[in-house]
N, C-alpha and C positions, 0 to 999 in steps of 0.2 A: 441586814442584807444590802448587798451593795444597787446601787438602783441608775448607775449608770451600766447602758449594756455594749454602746460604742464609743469607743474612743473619739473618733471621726464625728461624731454628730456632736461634741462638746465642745470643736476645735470651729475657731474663728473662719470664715466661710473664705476660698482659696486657701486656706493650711490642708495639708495632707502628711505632715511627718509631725510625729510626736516626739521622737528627740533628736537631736543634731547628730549631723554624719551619717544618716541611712541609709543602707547600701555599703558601707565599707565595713561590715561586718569579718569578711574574708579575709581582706588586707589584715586588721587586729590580730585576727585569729594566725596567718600565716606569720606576722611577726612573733609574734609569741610562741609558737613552733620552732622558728628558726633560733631564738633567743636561748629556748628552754634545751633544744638538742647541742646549741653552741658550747653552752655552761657545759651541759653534763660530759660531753667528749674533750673539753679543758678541765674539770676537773677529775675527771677520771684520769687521763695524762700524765697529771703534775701528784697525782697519789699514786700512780705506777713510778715515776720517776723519783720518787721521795722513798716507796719502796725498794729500789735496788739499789738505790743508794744507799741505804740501813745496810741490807741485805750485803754489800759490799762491804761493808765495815764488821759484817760478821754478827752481825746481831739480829739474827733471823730467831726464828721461834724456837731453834735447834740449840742456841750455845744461851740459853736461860734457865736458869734455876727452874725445878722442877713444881708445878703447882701443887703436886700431893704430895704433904711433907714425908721423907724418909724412900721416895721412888726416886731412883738413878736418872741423868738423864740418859743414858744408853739404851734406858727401853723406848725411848721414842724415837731413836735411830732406825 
């Protein structure tokens, strides 16, 4: 069992933070939001874009050989 019960009473007399940068908890946290939503609406973008680009060359899901052998593609039409 652990037999420290505060942090603060083991910390050198004027210390009050146990680890560096306290308080900028929010700023991290809001980069990291802003980072995470960046990514995902640039990558999302550039695979819509890479999509209709396909899709413009005609190679959508419509002009491919059939997954179940001996089914037309006409019935997916």
């Amino acid at each position: 069992m652990a037999t420290v019960t505060s942090w603060t009473e083991t910390l050198p007399a004027g210390e009050t933070v146990i680890y560096p940068f306290v308080g900028t908890e929010w700023l991290w946290l809001l980069i990291a939001v802003v980072f995470w939503l960046t990514w995902h609406f640039k990558t999302s973008a550039g695979e819509t874009e890479e999509h209709n680009e396909l899709a413009a060359k005609g190679k959508g899901p419509r002009r491919t050989r059939p997954l179940i052998p001996g089914c037309p593609n006409e019935s997916y039409r």
